[in-house]
BAFI-3210 file (N, C-alpha, C; in Angstrom, 3 decimals, decimal comma, padded with zeros to 6 digits):
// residues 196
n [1|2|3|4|5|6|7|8|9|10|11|12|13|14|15|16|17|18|19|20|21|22|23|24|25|26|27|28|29|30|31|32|33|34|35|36|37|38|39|40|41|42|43|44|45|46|47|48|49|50|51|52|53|54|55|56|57|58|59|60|61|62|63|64|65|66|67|68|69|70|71|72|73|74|75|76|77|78|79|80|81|82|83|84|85|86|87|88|89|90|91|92|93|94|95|96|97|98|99|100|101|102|103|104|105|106|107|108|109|110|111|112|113|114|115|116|117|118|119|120|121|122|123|124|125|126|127|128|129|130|131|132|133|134|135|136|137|138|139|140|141|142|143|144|145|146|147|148|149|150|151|152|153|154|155|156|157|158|159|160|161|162|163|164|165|166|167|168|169|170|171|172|173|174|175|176|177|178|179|180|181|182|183|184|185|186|187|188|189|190|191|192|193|194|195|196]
n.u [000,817|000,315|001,635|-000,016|000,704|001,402|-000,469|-000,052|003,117|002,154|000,817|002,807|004,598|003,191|002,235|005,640|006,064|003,654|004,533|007,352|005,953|004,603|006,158|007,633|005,484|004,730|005,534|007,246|010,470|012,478|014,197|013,405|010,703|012,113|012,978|010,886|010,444|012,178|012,027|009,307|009,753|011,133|009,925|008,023|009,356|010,388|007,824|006,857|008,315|008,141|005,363|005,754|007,313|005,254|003,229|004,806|005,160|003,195|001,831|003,923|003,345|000,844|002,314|003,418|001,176|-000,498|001,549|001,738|-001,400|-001,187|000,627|-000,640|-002,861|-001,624|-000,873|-003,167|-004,258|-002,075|-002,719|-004,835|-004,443|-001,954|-000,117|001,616|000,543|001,103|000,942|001,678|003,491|006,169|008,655|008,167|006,055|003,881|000,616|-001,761|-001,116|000,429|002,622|003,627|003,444|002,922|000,844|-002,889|-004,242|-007,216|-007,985|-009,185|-009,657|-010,859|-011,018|-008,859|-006,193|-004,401|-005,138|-007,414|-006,013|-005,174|-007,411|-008,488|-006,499|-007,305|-006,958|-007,766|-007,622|-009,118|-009,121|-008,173|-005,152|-000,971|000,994|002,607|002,046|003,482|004,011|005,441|005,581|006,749|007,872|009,482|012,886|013,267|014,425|014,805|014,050|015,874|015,378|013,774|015,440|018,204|020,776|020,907|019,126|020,028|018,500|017,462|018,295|015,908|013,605|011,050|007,588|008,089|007,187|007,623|006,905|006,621|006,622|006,460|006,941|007,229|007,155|007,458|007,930|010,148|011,807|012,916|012,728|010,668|011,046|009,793|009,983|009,603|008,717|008,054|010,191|010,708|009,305|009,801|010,186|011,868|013,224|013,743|014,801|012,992|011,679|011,225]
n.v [-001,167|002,566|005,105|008,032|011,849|013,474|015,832|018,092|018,563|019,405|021,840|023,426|023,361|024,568|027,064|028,118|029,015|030,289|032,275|033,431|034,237|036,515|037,869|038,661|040,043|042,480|044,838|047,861|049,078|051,016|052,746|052,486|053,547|056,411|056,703|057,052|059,458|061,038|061,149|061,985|064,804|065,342|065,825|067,415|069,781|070,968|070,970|073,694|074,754|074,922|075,606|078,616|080,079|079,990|080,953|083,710|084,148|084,598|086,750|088,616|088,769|089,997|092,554|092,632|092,436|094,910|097,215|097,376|097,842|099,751|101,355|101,084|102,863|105,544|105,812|106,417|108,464|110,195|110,985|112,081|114,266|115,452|114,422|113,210|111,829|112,936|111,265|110,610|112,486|111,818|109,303|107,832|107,699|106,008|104,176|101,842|101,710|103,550|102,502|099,517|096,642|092,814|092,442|092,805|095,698|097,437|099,063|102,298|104,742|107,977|109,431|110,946|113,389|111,920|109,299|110,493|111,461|108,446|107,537|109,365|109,202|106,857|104,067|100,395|098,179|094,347|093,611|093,749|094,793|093,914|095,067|098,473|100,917|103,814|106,605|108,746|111,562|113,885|116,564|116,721|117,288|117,526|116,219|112,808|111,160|108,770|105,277|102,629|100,682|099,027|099,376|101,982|102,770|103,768|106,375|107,609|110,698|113,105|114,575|114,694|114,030|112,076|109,227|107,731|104,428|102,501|099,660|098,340|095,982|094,421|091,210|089,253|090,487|090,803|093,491|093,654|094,748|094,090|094,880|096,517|098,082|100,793|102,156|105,097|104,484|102,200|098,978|097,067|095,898|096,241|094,545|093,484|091,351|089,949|087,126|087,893]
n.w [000,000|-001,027|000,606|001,378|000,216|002,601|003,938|005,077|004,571|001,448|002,171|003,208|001,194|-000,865|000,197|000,556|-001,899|-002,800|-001,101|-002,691|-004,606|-004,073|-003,145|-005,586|-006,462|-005,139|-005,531|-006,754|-006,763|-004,475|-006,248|-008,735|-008,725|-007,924|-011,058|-012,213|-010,820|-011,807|-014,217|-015,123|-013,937|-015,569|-017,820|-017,063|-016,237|-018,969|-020,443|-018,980|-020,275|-022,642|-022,485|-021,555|-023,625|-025,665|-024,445|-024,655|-027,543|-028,148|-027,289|-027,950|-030,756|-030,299|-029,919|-032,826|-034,426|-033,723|-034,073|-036,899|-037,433|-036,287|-038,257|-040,498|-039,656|-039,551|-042,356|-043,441|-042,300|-043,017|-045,471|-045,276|-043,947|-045,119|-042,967|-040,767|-037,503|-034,408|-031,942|-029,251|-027,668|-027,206|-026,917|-024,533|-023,673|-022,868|-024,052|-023,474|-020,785|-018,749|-017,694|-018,754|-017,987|-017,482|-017,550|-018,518|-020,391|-020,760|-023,643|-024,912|-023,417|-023,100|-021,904|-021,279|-022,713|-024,231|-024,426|-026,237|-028,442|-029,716|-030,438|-032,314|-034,077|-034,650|-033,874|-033,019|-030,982|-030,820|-028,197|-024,749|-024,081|-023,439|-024,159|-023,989|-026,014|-028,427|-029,709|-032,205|-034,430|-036,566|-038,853|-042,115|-041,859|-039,068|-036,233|-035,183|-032,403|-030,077|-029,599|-026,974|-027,270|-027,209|-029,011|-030,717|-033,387|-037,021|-038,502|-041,609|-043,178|-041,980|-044,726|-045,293|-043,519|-041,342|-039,294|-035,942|-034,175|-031,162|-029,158|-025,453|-023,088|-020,066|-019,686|-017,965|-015,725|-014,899|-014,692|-016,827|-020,554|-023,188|-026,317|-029,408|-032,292|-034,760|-038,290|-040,594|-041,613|-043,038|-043,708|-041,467|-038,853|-035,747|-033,212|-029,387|-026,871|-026,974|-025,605|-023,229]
ca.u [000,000|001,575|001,542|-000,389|001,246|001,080|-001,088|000,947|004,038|001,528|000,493|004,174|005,431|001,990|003,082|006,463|005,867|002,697|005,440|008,129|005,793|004,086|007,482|007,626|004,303|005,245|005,405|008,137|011,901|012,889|015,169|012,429|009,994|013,182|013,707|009,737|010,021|012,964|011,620|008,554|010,232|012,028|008,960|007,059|010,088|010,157|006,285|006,364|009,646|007,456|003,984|005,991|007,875|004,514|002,581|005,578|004,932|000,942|002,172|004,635|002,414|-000,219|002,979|003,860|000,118|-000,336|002,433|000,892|-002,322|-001,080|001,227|-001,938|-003,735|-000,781|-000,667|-004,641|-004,349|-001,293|-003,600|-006,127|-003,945|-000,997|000,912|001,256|-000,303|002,097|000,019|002,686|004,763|007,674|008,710|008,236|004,739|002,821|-000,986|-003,035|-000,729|001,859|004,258|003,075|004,311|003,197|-000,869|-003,798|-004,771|-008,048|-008,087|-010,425|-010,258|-010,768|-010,807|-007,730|-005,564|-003,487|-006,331|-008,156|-005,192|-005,326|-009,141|-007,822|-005,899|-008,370|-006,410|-008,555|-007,423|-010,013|-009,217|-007,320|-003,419|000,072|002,119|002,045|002,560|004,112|004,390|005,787|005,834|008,002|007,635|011,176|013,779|013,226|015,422|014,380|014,622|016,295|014,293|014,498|016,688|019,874|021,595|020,009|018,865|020,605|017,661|017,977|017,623|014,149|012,998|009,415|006,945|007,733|007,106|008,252|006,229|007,393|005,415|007,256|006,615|007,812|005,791|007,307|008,022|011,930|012,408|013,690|011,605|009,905|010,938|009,539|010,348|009,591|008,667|007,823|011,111|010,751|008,620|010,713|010,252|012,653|012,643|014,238|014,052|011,678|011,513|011,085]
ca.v [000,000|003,306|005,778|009,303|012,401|014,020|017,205|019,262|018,807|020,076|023,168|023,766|023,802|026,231|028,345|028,919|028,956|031,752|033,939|034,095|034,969|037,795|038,828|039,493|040,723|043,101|046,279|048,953|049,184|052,398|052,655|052,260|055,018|057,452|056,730|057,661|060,778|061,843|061,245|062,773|065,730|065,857|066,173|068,796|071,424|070,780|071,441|074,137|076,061|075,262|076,954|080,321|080,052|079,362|082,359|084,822|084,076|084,905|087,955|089,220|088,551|091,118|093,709|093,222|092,981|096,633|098,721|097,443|098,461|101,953|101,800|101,642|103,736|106,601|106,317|106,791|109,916|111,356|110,732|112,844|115,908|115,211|114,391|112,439|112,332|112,716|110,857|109,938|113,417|111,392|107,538|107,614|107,727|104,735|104,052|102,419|101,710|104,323|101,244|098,393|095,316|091,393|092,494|093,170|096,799|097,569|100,301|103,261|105,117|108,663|110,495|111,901|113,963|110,745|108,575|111,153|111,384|107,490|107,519|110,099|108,109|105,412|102,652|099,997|096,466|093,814|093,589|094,300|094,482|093,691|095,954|099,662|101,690|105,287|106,870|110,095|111,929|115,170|117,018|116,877|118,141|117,040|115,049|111,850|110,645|107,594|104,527|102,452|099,538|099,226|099,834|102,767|102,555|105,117|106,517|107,883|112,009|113,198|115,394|114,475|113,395|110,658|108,608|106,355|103,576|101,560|098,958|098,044|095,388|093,647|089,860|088,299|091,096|090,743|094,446|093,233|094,834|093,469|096,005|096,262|099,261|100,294|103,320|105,227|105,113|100,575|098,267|096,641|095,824|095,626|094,189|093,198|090,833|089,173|086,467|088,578]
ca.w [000,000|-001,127|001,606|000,453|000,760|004,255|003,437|005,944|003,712|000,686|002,741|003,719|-000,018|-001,475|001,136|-000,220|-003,556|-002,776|-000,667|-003,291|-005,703|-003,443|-002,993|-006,965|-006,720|-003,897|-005,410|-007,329|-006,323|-004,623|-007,919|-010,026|-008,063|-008,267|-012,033|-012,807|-010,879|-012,363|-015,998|-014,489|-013,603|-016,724|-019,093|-016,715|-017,156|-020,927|-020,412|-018,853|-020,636|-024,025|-022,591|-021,630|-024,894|-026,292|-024,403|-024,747|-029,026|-028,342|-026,988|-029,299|-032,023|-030,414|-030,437|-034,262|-035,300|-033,419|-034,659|-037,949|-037,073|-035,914|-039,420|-041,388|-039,446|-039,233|-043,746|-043,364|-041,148|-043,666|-046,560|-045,187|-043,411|-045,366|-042,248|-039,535|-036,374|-033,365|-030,720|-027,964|-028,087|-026,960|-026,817|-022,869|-022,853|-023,584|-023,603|-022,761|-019,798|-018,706|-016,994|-019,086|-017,441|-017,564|-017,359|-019,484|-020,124|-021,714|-024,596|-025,416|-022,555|-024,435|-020,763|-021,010|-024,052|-025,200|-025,340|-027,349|-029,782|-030,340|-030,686|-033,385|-035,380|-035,550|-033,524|-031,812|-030,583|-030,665|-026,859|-023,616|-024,596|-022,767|-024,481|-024,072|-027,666|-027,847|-031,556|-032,443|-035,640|-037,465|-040,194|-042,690|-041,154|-036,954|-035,537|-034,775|-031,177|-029,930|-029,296|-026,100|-028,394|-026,500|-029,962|-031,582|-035,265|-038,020|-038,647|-042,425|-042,745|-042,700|-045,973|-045,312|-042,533|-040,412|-037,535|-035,192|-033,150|-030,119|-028,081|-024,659|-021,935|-019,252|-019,793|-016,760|-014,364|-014,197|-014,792|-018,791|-020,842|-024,637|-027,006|-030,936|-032,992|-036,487|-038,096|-041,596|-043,105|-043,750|-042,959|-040,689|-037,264|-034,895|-031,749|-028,447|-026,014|-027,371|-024,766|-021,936]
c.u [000,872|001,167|001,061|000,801|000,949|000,713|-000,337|002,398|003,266|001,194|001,823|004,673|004,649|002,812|004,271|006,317|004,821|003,718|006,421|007,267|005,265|005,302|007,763|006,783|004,375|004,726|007,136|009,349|011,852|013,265|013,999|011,444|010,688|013,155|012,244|009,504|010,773|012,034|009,732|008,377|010,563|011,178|008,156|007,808|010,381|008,835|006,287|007,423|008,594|006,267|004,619|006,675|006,371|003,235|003,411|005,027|003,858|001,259|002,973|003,863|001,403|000,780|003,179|002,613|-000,437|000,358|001,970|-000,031|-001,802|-000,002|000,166|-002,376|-002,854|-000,769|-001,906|-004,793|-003,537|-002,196|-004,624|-005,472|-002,583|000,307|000,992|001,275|000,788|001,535|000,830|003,254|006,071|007,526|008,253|007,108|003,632|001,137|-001,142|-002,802|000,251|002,798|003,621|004,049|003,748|001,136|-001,720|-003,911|-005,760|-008,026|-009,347|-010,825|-009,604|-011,106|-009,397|-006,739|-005,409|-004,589|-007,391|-007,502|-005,264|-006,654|-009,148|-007,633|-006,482|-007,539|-007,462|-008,421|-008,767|-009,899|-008,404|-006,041|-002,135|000,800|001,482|002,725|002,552|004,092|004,006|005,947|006,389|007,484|009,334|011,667|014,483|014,120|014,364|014,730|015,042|015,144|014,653|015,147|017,986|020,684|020,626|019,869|019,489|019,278|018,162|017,701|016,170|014,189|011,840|008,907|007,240|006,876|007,589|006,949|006,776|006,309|006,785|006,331|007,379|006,951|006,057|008,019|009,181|012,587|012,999|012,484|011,903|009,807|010,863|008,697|009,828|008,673|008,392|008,812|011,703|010,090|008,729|010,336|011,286|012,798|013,977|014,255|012,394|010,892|010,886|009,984]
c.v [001,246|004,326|007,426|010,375|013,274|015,771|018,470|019,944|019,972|021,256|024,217|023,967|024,790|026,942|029,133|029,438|030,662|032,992|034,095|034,728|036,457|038,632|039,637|040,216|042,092|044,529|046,788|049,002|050,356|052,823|052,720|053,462|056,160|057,829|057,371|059,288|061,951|062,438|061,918|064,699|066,238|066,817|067,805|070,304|071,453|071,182|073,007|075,266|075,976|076,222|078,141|080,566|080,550|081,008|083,627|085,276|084,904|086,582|088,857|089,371|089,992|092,298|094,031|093,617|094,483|097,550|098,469|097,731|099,824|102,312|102,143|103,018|105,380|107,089|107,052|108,221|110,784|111,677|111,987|114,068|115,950|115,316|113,314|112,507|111,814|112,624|110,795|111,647|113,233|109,920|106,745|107,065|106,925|105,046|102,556|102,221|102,508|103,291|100,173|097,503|093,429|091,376|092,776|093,991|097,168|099,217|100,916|104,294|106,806|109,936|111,596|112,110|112,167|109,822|108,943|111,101|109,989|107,010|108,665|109,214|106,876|103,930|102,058|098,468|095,838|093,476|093,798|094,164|094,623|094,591|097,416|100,521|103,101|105,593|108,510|109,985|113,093|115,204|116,608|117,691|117,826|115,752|113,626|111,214|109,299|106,642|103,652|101,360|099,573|099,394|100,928|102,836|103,692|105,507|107,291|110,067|112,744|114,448|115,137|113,999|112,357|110,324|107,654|105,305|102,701|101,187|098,212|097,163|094,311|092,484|088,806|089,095|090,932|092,182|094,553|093,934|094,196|094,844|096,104|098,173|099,197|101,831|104,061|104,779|103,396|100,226|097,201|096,751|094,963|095,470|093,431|092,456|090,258|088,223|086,917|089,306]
c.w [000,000|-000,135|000,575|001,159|002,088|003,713|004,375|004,722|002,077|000,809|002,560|002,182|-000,954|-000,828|000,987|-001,528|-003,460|-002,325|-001,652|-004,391|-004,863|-003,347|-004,515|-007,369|-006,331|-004,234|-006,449|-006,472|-005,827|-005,866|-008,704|-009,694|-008,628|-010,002|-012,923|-012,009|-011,200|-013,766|-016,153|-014,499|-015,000|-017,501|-018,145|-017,188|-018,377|-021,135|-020,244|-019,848|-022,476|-024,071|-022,576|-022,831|-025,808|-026,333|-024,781|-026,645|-029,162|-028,124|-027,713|-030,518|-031,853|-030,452|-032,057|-035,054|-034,700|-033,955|-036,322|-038,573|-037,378|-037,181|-040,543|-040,922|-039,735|-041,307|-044,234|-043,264|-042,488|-044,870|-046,630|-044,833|-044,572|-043,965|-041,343|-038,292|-034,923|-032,152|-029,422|-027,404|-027,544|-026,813|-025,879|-022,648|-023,579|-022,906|-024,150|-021,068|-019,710|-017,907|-017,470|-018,180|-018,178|-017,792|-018,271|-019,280|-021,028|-022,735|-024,715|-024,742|-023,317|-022,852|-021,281|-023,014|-025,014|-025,324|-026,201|-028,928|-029,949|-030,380|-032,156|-034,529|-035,484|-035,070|-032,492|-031,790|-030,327|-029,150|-025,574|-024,522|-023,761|-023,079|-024,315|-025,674|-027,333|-029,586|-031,830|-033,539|-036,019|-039,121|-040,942|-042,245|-039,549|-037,205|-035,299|-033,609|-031,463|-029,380|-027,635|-026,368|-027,481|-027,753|-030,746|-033,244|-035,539|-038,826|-040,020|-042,004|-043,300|-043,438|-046,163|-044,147|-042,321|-039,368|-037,069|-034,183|-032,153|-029,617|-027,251|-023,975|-021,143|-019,285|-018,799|-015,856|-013,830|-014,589|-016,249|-020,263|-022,898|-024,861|-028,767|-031,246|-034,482|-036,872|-040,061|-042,793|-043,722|-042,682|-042,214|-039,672|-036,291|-033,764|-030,893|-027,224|-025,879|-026,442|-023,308|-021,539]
res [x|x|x|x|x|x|x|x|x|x|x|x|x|x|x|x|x|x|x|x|x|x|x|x|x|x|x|x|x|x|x|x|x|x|x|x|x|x|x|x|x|x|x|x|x|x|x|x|x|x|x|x|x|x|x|x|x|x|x|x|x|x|x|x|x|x|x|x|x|x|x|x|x|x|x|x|x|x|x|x|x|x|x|x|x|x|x|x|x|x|x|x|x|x|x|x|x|x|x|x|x|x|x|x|x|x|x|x|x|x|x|x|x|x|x|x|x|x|x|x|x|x|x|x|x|x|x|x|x|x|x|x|x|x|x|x|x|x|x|x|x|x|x|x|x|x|x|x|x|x|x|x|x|x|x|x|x|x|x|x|x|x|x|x|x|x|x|x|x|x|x|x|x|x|x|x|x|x|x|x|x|x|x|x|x|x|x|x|x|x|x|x|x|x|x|x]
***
């Protein structure tokens, strides 16, 4: 008669067999945790250095399509006076924010002189705007001020009406400011710190 097996022994060898596998079952390595929150990590600042890349663009974009705007609008104006319309009367003095910075500022406000003169010249953003715009004009002859460009343009010599336009802003509040230039005498825009 063959002897069965002793069900204890049967218990006793499941039993291992269940704990090494629970042991593989277990769970994630430190090492392995670490290596997903590196690569984790990695992708978020690649995330996030592409959105401000991404918003800084959105933003720039509303500076070049403005001084474009206010280039039309400024050939409009000469058309009609033969001249052009010296809304700013210096580079300094932006609207529709006098210290643009990193914020929205809504346009139209026709309270005061300078927002009368660009209610004048027929400029009107489809909505709030980051940058502040400044734009002086001269008959032939005037000097042409400097812009705030850390290299100043050679501006050619004026023998007819110009103007100049600038839109400034600070878009992340490090004191750096977003500077885009450009002006009757090409249709050129030049700019600074674009990023910033």
């Amino acid at each position: 008669m063959s002897k069965q097996p002793n069900s204890r022994v049967k218990q006793r060898a499941w039993k291992k067999s269940s704990s090494s596998l629970a042991a593989v079952r277990r769970g994630y390595t430190l090492v392995e945790l670490m290596a997903v929150v590196v690569i984790v990590g990695i992708l978020a600042t690649l995330a996030i250095f592409s959105l401000r890349r991404y918003v800084f663009a959105a933003r720039s974009s509303e500076a070049t399509q403005m001084i474009g705007s206010i280039k039309v609008a400024q050939e409009n104006y000469k058309d009609e006076t033969f001249r052009y319309r010296n809304v700013s009367g210096d580079l300094d003095t932006y609207y529709p924010s006098a210290s643009p910075g990193s914020h929205k500022t809504g346009w139209g406000d026709t309270s005061t002189p300078l927002g009368q003169n660009w209610a004048e010249l027929g400029v009107s953003p489809s909505g709030p705007v980051v940058f502040g715009y400044a734009c002086i004009a001269g008959q032939g002859g005037a000097p042409v001020p400097g812009t705030a460009l850390s290299d100043d343009i050679d501006w050619p010599a004026t023998t007819s009406p110009w103007y100049v336009v600038q839109a400034v802003a600070d878009q992340n509040d490090n004191d750096i400011l977003a500077v885009y230039v450009s002006s009757s005498f090409s249709d050129q825009i030049f700019f600074e710190n674009e990023d910033e």
